[in-house]
N, C-alpha and C positions, 0 to 999 in steps of 0.2 A: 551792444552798442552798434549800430547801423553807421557805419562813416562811407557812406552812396548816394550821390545826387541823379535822379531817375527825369532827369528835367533841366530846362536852360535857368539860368541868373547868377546873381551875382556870390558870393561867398559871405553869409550875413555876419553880423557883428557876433562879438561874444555874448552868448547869454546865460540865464542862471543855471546852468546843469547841475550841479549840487543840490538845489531846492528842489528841480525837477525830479532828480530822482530819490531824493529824500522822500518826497510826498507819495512818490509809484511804491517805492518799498515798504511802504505799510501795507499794501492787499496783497492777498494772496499768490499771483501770479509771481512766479521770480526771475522773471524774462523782461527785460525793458529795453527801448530801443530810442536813437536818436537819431531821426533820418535826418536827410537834408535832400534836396531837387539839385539835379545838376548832370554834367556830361561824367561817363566815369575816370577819366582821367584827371579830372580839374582838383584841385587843392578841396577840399571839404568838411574841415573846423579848424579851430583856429586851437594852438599848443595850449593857451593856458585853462579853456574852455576843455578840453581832452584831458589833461592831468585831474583837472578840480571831479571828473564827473567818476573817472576811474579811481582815485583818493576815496571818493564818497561811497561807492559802491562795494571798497573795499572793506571800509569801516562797519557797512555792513555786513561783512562777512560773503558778500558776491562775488566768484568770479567773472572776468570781463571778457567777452570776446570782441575784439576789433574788426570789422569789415572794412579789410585795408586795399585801398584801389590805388596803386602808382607807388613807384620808391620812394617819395617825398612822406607820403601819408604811412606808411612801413614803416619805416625807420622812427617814426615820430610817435607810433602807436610802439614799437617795442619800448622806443626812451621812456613813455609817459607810462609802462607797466603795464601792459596788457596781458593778460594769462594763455589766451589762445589768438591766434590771429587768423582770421577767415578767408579763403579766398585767393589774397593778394595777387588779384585779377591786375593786366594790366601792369606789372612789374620785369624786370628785366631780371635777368639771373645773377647780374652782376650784385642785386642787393639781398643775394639767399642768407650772406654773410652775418645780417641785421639779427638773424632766425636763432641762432646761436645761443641768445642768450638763456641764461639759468632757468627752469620754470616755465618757459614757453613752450607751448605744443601750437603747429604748423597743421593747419587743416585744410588742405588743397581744393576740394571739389572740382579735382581734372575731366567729371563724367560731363562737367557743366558745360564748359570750354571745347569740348570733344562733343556734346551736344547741338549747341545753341549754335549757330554758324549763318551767317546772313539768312542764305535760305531757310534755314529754322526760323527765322523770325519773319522775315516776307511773306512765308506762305500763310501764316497764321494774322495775317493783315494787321500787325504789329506795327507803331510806329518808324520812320527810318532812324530816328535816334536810338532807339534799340536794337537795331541792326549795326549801327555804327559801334555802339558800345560793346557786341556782342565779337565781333571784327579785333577791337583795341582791345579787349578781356584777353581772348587767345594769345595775344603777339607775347610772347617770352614766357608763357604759362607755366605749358610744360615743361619748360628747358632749367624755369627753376625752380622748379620741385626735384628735377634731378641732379641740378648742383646742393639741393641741401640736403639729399641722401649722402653726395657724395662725405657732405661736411658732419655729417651725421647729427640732424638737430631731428629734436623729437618731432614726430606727426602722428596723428590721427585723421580716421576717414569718415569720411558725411558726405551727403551731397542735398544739392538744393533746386527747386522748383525744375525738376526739368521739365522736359513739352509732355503734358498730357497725351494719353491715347485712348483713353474712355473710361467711362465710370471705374473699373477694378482696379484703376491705377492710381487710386488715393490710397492714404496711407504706405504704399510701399510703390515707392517712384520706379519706374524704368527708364533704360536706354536701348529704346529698340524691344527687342525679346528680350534682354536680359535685366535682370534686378540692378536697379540701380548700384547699389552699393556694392554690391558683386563686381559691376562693372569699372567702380572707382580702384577696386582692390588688383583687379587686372592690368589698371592704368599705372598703379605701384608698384606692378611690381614689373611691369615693362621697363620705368622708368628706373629700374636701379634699387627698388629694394629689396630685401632679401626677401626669403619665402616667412619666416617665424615674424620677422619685421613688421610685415605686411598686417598677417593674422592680427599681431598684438595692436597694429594702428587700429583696429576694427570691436577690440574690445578691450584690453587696459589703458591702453594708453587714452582710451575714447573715456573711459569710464573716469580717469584721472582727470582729464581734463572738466571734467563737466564737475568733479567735485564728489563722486560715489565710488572710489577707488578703496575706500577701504572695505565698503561692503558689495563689490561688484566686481566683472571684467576680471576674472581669471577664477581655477577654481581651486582655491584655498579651504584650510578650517579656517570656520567662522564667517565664513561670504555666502551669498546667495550660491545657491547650485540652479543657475540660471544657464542653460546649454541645450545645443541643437547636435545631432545625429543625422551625420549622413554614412551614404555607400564607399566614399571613395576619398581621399585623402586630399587635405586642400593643403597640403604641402607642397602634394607634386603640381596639381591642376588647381587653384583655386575656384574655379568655374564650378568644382563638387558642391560648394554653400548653394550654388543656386537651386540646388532642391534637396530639402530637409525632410528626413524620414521621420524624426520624432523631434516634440518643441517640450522642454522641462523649466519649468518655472517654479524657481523654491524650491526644487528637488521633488515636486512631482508633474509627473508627464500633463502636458497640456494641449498637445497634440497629436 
């Protein structure tokens, strides 16, 4: 679920998101989204429109992720049950507290925030409401992704559309030289979380949240033997992920 207005107007009425996604969850795809146009801090569905569409989703056995922008939309996406919440660009730290609850996993993409920065969007002749939004994203980002280490509420790591640098950068995003994701796990662990912490937001906890925790994200009997091989211990440096000597999939070598 997409809760991000990328445009100006007004906040629309309630509409039928239960039909909506009644009718998406019969194809294949198991990814559905509800955007809305608007500044990122403004309000962006209405409560009873958000419960009816996470209820529906539920029932069909989906979990839901929230792209939650401002405390107001947080707190309303954890009330209304949301399994993972995205982002929560745009929030202050005071509402890390929201994050706490049972079942919720906390997905930062700090590499976005640490990215995207006026001039990242200026220079790429990006509109200035993108630059604006990009400004109001950062202001209390970081600060509370490390009040909710402090509170110790579950996270996982991802990151999202950063700036392109040229064709080889599809599929595995960068910040700069360094691997995206790489680069979020450094952001974590700057901000207060531990070293094993870290590791585990980047694969169980990732794997739990998305719904493949019983056959994925760590290496147990019975789960895939899905694992990378490097030289040097990402306990002490995590920066070792960013180059993998061997890639095993299923338990046999794939790289």
């Amino acid at each position: 679920m997409v809760a991000h207005r990328s445009g100006g107007g007004q906040l629309p009425p309630p509409g039928p998101a239960p039909g909506l996604l009644r009718r998406r969850s019969d194809q294949a795809d198991d990814h559905r989204g509800i955007p809305y146009p608007g500044p990122i801090t403004a309000p962006t569905t209405h409560r009873d429109e958000l419960e009816a569409a996470i209820a529906e989703a539920h029932a069909w056995g989906r979990p839901v992720a929230v792209h939650a922008m401002g405390d107001e939309l947080l707190r309303m996406a954890v009330e209304c049950g949301a399994d993972t919440i995205e982002h929560a660009f745009a929030c202050t730290p005071a509402a890390a507290d929201v994050l706490l609850r049972d079942g919720l996993t906390f997905c930062p993409n700090l590499v976005v925030t640490e990215t995207w920065d006026r001039d990242a969007v200026c220079c790429r002749g990006l509109p200035e409401w993108m630059a604006e939004n990009a400004v109001a994203a950062r202001s209390g980002h970081h600060e509370l992704f490390a009040r909710a280490v402090e509170l110790g509420v579950a996270v996982c790591a991802g990151v999202d559309n950063l700036p392109r640098t040229g064709p080889h950068d599809y599929g595995i995003e960068h910040a700069g030289q360094v691997i995206g994701l790489v680069r979020e796990l450094q952001l974590m662990r700057s901000l207060g979380l531990g070293a094993e912490e870290t590791l585990r937001a980047a694969t169980l906890n990732a794997a739990v949240a998305t719904g493949v925790g019983a056959r994925s994200g760590s290496l147990e009997p019975g789960k895939a033997a899905d694992f990378i091989v490097v030289d040097e211990d990402p306990l002490h440096d995590v920066a070792a992920l960013q180059s993998a000597q061997q890639v095993w999939l299923a338990g046999r070598r794939a790289h």
